[in-house]
C-alpha positions as CSV (number, residue, x, y, z in Angstrom):
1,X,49.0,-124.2,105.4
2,X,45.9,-124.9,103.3
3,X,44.0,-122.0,104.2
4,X,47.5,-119.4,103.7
5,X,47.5,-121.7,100.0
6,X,44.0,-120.8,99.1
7,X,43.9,-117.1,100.4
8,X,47.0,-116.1,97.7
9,X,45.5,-117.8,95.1
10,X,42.2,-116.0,95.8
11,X,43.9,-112.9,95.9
12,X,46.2,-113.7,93.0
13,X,43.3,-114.2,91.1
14,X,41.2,-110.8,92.0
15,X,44.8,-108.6,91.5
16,X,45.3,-110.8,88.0
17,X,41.3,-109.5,87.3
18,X,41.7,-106.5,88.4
19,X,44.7,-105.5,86.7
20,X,43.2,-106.6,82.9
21,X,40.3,-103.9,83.7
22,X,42.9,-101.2,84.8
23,X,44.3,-102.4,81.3
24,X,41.8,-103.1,78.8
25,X,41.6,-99.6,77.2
26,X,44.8,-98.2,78.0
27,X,46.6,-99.4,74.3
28,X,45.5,-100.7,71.9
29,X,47.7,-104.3,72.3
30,X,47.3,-107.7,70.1
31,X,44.8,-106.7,67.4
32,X,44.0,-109.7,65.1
33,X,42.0,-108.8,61.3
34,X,41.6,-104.9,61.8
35,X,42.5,-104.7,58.1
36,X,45.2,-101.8,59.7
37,X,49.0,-103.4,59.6
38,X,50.3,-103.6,62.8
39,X,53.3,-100.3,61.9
40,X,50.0,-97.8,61.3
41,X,48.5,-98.4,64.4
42,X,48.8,-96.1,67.0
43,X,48.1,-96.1,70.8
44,X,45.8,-94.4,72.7
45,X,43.9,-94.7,76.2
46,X,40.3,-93.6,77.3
47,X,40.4,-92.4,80.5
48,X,37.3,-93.4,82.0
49,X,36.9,-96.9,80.5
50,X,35.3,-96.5,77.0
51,X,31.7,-97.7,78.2
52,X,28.5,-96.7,75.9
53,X,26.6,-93.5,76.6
54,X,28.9,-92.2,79.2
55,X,31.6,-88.9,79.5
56,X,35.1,-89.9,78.7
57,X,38.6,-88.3,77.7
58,X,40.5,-90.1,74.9
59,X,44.4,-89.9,74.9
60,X,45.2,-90.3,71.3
61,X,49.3,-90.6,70.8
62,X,51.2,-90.0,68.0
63,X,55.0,-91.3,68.8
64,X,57.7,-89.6,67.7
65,X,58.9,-91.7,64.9
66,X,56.0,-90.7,63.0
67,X,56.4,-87.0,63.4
68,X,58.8,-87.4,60.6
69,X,58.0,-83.6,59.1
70,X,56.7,-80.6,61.6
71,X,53.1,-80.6,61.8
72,X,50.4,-77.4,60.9
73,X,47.2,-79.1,61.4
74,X,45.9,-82.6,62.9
75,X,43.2,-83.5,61.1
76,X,41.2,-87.3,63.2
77,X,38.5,-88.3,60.6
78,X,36.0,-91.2,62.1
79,X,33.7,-93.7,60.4
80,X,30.3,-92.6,59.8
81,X,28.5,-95.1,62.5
82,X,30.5,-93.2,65.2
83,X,27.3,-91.3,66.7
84,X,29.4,-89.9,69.7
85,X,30.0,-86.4,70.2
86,X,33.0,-84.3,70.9
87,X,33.6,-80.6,72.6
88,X,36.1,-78.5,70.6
89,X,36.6,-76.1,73.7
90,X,37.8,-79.6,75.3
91,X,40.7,-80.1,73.1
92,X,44.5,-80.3,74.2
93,X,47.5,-80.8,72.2
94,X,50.7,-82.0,74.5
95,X,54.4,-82.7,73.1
96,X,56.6,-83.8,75.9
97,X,53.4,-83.5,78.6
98,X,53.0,-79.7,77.8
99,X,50.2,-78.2,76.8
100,X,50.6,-76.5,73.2
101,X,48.6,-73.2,72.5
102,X,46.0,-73.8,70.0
103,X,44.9,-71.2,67.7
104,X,41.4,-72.9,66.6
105,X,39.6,-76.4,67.0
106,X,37.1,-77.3,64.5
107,X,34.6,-80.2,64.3
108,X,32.8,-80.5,61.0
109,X,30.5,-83.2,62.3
110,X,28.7,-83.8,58.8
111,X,32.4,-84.3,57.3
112,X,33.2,-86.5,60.4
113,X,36.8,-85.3,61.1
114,X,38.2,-82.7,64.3
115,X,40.6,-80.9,63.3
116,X,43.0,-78.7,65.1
117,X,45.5,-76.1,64.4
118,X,48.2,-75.1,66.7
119,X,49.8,-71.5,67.0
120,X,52.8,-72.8,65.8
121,X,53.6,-75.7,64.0
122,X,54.4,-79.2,66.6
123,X,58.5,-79.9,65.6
124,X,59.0,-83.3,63.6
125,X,60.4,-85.9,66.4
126,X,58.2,-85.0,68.9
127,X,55.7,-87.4,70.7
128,X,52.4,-86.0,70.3
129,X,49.0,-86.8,72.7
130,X,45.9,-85.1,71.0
131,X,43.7,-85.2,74.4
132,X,40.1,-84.8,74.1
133,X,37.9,-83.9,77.3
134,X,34.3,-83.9,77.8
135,X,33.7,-86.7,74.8
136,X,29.9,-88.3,75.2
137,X,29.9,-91.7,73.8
138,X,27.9,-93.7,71.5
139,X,25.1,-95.3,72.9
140,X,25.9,-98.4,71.2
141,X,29.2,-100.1,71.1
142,X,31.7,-101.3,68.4
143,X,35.0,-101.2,67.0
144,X,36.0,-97.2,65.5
145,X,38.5,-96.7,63.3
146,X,39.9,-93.1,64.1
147,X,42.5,-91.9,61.3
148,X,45.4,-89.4,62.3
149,X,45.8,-87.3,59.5
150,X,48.7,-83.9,59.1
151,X,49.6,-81.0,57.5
152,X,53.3,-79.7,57.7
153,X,53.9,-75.7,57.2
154,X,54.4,-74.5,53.8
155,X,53.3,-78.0,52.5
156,X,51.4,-78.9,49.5
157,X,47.8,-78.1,50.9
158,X,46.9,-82.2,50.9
159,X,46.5,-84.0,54.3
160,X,49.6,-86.7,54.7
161,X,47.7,-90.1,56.7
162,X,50.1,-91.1,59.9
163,X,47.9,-93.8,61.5
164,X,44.6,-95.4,63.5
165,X,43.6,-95.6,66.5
166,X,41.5,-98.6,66.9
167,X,39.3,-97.7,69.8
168,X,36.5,-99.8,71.5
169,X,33.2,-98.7,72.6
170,X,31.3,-101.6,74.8
């Protein structure tokens, strides 16, 4: 009976560990002084673990309650200390787990931001995942503050701010 005791808690213990790695970058969760209230947060997941100088795929989300107005244009500005790299031929818009047609994907890398333009504007009340592929990240790690900002058709040309992600790099 010992030894049938001591093999669940072992196991207990490696599925417990295990599941906290499947987890760690999959939201963004509990995240204590960010300086970013709680409400502009917004969830993401990188794909292949967020580790330093390594190929990943970030998920950025934008839920549906803050697609208030259709959207133009997603504009994700990025702190300057961010020294990873992204591939605008790698970039997917999906509303509902489609994939949207995009008309053009810029990255101005000296003005830090990515910003992408769909062939027709994403409806207000959709959730939104802006995927990016083929990212190479920075060969140091930290704490990134990626802001979502829109433009809705036939709006005053000024980018409206939706949220941060606040994505780890270790």
């Amino acid at each position: 009976m010992k030894r049938v005791f001591s093999a669940l808690a072992v196991t207990s213990c490696l599925l417990t560990s295990f599941s906290a790695t499947t987890w760690a970058q999959s939201l963004p969760g509990l995240t204590l002084f960010s300086g970013v209230k709680s409400e502009n947060q917004l969830p993401f997941r990188l794909d292949f673990g967020g580790q330093t100088n390594s190929t990943d795929r970030y998920i950025l989300r934008v839920p549906a309650q803050k697609m208030k107005l259709a959207v133009a244009q997603f504009a994700i500005t990025y702190p300057n200390y961010y020294k990873g790299t992204f591939d605008p031929k790698k970039v997917e818009v999906r509303v509902r787990g489609k994939k949207v047609p995009l008309s053009e994907v810029k990255w101005d890398k000296e003005g830090r931001v990515l910003e992408i333009f769909p062939e027709e504007p994403v409806p207000a009340g959709s959730a939104v995942e802006l995927v990016l592929s083929n990212v190479q990240n920075p060969a140091f790690g930290g704490i990134y503050y990626f802001n979502c900002q829109v433009l809705s058709p036939g709006d005053v040309p000024l980018l409206r701010r939706l949220g941060t992600w606040i994505i780890s790099i270790s």
